[in-house]
C-alpha positions, -999 to +999 in steps of 0.1 A: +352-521+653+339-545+677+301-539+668+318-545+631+334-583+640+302-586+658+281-585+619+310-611+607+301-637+628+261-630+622+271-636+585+296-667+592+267-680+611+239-668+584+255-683+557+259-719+569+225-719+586+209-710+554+235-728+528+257-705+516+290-709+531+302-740+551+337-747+566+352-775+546+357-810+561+338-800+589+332-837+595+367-840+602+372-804+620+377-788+592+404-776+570+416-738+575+410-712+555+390-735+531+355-733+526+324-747+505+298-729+494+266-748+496+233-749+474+224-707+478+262-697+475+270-716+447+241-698+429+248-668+441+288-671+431+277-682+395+252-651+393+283-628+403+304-646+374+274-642+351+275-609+357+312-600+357+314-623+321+282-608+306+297-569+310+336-576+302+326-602+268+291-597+262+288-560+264+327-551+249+329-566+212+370-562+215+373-583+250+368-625+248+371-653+273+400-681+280+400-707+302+436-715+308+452-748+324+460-746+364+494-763+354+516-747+339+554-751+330+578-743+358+596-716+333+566-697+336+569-690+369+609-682+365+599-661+339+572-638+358+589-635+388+571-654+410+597-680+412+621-652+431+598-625+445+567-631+451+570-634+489+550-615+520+572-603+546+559-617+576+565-613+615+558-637+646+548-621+679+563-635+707+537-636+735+513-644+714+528-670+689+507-656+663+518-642+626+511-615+607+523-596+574+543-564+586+527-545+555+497-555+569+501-542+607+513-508+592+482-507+570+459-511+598+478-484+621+475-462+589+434-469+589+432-459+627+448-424+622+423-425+591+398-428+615+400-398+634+400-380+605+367-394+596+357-386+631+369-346+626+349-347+593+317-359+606+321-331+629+323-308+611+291-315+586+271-316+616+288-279+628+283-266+594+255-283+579+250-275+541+279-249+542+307-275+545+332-279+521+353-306+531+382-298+507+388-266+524+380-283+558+406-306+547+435-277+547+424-260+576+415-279+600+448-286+626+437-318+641+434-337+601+464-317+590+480-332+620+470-372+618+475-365+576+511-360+581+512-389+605+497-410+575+520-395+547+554-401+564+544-433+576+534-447+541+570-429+531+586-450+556+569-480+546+571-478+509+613-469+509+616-502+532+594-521+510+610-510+473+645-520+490+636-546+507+649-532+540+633-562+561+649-541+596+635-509+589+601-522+584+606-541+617+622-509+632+589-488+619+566-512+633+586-510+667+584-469+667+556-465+663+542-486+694+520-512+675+508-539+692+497-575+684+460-575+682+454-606+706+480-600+734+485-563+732+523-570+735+552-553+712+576-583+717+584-584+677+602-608+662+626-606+630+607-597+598+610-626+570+600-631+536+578-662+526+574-676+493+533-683+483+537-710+459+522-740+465+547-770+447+539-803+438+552-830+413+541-841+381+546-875+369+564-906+388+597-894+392+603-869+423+628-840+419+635-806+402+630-818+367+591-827+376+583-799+401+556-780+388+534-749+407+501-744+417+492-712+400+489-683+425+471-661+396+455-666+363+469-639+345+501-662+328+478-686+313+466-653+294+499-640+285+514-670+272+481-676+252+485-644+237+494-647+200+471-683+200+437-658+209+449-631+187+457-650+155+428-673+160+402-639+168+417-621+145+418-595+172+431-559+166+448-539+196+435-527+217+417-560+229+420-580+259+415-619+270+391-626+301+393-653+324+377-667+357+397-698+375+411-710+404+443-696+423+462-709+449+485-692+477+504-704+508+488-676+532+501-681+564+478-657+578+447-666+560+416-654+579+388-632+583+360-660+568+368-664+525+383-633+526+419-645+524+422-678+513+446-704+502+424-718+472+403-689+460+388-678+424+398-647+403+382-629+382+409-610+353+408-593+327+445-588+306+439-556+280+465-554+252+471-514+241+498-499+219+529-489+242+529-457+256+488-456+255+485-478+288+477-447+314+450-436+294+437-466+294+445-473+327+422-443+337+394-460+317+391-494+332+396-475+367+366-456+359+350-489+341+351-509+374+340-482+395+308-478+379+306-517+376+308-521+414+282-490+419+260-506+398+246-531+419+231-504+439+250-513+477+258-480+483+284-462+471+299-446+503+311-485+508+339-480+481+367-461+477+402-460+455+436-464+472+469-463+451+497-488+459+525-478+483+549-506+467+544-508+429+548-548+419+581-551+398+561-546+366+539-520+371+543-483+361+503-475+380+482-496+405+455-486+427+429-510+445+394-503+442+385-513+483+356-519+496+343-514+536+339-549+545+329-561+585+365-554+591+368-520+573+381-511+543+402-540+524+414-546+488+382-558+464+398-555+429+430-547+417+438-525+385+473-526+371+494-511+340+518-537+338+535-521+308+549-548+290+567-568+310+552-599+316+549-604+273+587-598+270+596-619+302+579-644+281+598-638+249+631-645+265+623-673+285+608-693+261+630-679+230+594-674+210+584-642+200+551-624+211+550-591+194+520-577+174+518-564+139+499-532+133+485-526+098+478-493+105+516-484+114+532-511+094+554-520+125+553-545+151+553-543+184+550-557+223+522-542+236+515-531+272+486-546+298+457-533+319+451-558+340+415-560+364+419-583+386+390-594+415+384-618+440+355-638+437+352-650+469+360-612+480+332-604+459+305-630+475+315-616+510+312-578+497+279-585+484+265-612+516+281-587+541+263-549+522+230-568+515+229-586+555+200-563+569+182-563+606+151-546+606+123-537+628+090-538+611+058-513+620+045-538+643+077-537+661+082-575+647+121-581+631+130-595+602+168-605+586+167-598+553+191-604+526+189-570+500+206-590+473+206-571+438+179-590+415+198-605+395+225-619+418+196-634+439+202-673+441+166-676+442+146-654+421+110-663+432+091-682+455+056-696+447+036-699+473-002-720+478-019-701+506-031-738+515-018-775+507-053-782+492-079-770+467-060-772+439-035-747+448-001-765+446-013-776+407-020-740+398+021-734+418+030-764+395+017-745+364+033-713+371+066-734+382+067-748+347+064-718+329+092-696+347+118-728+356+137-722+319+143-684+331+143-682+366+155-702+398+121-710+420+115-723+451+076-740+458+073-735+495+041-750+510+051-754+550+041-728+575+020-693+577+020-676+548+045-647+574+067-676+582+075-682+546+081-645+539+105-646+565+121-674+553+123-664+515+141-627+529+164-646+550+179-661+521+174-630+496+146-643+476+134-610+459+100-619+447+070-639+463+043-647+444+011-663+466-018-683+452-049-684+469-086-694+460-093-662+441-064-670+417-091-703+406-121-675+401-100-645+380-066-657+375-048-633+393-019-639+422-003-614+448+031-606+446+051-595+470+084-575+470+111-582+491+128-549+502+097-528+500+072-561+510+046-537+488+022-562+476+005-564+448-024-584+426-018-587+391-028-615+364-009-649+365-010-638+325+015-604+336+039-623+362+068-628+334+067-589+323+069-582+359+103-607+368+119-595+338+118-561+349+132-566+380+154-591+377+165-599+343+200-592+335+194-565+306+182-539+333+212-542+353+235-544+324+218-518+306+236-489+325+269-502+320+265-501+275 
């Protein structure tokens, strides 16, 4: 674990050396918990929207894309239950003064039996080589039958607390089972208390309840309320659903571990509308769908895995988390939900309009039920900085860091680089700039040995070099150089477009998703 906090900070520090990620106001010593992402990151965030929009509208002729207001009416709030449960049950250590989410300590306890299941498992491949069947290892084996049935009755525990709300027992389960506060080792627990996330403000001149307005902690509502306006306007037919990427915005009081909890982060959902009674079938698609999303980008798929929620959220009937095994282990990366079809009919009575959908084909109406995907964007950047963050030692025992983006996230996509400042060079880099600058992001890098610059363009994920030298002037031809295998090659100046597009254009790494 420590060698695993040791690669977060080399990616803190790598992404503000290089201009990914900075802390915010820094100038002023900062803000906590917020962030900006510089000149690379903010590329590199708008590739991984690109890429999340591209497969849920572009490649799905039934899915299309809102862009909802961040205000909203307070009765929007009342009406999804945010207003009067969406809380974290949080508790203080005493020694320490420090907070946590009780949830959260459980969760981590859980992970450490996990662990030495993990560690019985890897034994026994190496025992039994190709003969091992881990499913039977699984039932036999007394040590992970053991630490299993330390991890079942403790999620019992913790999801009968959590569905009643049973603030003591969670407090009393926390207690029993010895844990301890992560920076003073002590037990000295406080009281476990729920805390509201909602940020408030006020609208208008006038301060008071009438003008309070939210903050919205998720984009989801601006969907659901904009239901009938996208489906009578499309002309949609169910089942469809209603994309969206925005800002959020939560009171964490424990917000750490670099943007993977924030207070102001971005979401990336996706609301599917499907005939009630339909919604677990389709709940087993999009769980599938996302899966094979996430392993396409190729950063390995032994980093993911599928973990179903102890506590279902008050209108859910299925939720699991796809999780992903970040430099603090495994943590929630996307969320997938049937939310039946509450949040519609919430709606309905609220606001006193009705939301249902007719169905030609039945000749009835109806309110349908939700699929919801739901990912972190900012969760998403650190998934992909923290699985592509590499440390290699090279043949000639030299090192390199190496950022193993996926093409077509890369915020650079090529750099062009004159072997010398002179001799015509940088006007033939000019050329070449000119023709790939309406399809590509290019960096001209002239400074330094021709290594140097190599190192530099890995450093920052740059996944194609391309180097002009004075036998590019006599036959036209340029060395390219690839990033994660550094294989060079020479090739015409005329076949450099061909050879970008088929390595990082966005129709080879879409193409296994149609």
């Amino acid at each position: 674990m420590e060698q695993k906090q040791d690669k977060l900070k080399e990616i803190i520090s790598h992404a503000k050396e290089y201009g990914f990620v900075f802390p915010s106001s820094e100038i002023y010593d900062g803000l906590a918990a917020t962030y900006d992402y510089g000149q690379l990151g903010a590329e590199l965030k708008n590739n991984i929207k690109q890429y999340w929009w591209k497969s849920m509208t572009q490649m799905h002729q039934n899915i299309v894309g809102l862009d909802s207001a961040i205000f909203m009416h307070p009765k929007t709030w009342k009406a999804s239950g945010h207003v009067d449960a969406f809380n974290d049950p949080l508790i203080d250590n005493r020694d320490s003064k420090k907070r946590y989410r009780a949830d959260v300590l459980l969760e981590e306890h859980i992970e450490k039996i996990n662990k030495k299941i993990v560690k019985e498992l890897t034994k026994g491949k190496k025992r039994f080589g190709e003969a091992f069947d881990e499913t039977e290892f699984r039932k036999t084996n007394p040590n992970i039958l053991r630490n299993q049935k330390k991890i079942d009755n403790i999620e019992a525990a913790m999801k009968k607390s959590l569905n009643e709300n049973d603030l003591e027992s969670l407090r009393n389960l926390i207690i029993d089972l010895e844990i301890s506060c992560p920076i003073s080792g002590s037990k000295n627990w406080t009281e476990v208390r729920q805390f509201n996330l909602m940020f408030s403000t006020e609208m208008g001149s006038l301060a008071g309840d009438a003008s309070k307005v939210y903050l919205r902690p998720e984009t989801a509502q601006g969907i659901f309320v904009n239901f009938l306006n996208v489906q009578k306007s499309g002309r949609m037919k169910i089942p469809f659903g209603i994309a969206q990427i925005g800002k959020a915005f939560r009171n964490e009081i424990i917000a750490r571990q670099f943007i993977f909890r924030m207070r102001e982060f971005e979401q990336m959902e996706m609301q599917f509308f499907v005939p009630p009674g339909e919604e677990l079938k389709w709940y087993d698609y999009w769980k599938s769908h996302r899966e094979k999303w996430h392993k396409n980008l190729n950063l390995g798929a032994n980093l993911y895995r599928f973990h179903d929620h102890i506590k279902l959220a008050h209108y859910a009937n299925a939720a699991c988390d796809i999780e992903f095994d970040f430099p603090m282990g495994f943590k929630e990366l996307e969320g997938i939900h049937s939310r039946t079809d509450f949040d519609l009919k919430q709606h309905e009575q609220y606001s006193g309009k009705k939301l249902s959908y007719f169905d030609a084909e039945l000749n009835k109406s109806y309110v349908p039920s939700v699929i919801e995907t739901s990912i972190g964007l900012d969760r998403m950047f650190l998934a992909i900085l923290s699985a592509a963050f590499k440390k290699e030692t090279l043949e000639d025992n030299a090192q390199r860091v190496v950022l193993k983006l996926p093409g077509a996230l890369a915020p650079i996509k090529v750099a062009i680089l004159p072997l010398v400042k002179k001799d015509g060079l940088p006007e033939i880099a000019n050329e070449l700039a000119n023709q790939l600058k309406f399809d590509y992001n290019f960096q001209i890098d002239l400074k330094d040995s021709i290594g140097k610059r190599y190192r530099r363009q890995d450093a920052i994920g740059t996944p194609i070099c391309i180097t002009i030298d004075h036998q590019t002037k006599e036959d036209q031809t340029v060395t390219i150089r690839f990033r994660d295998s550094m294989k060079q090659e020479r090739i015409k100046i005329s076949a450099v477009e061909d050879v970008l597009e088929n390595e990082l254009g966005w129709k080879k790494l879409l193409l296994n998703l149609a």
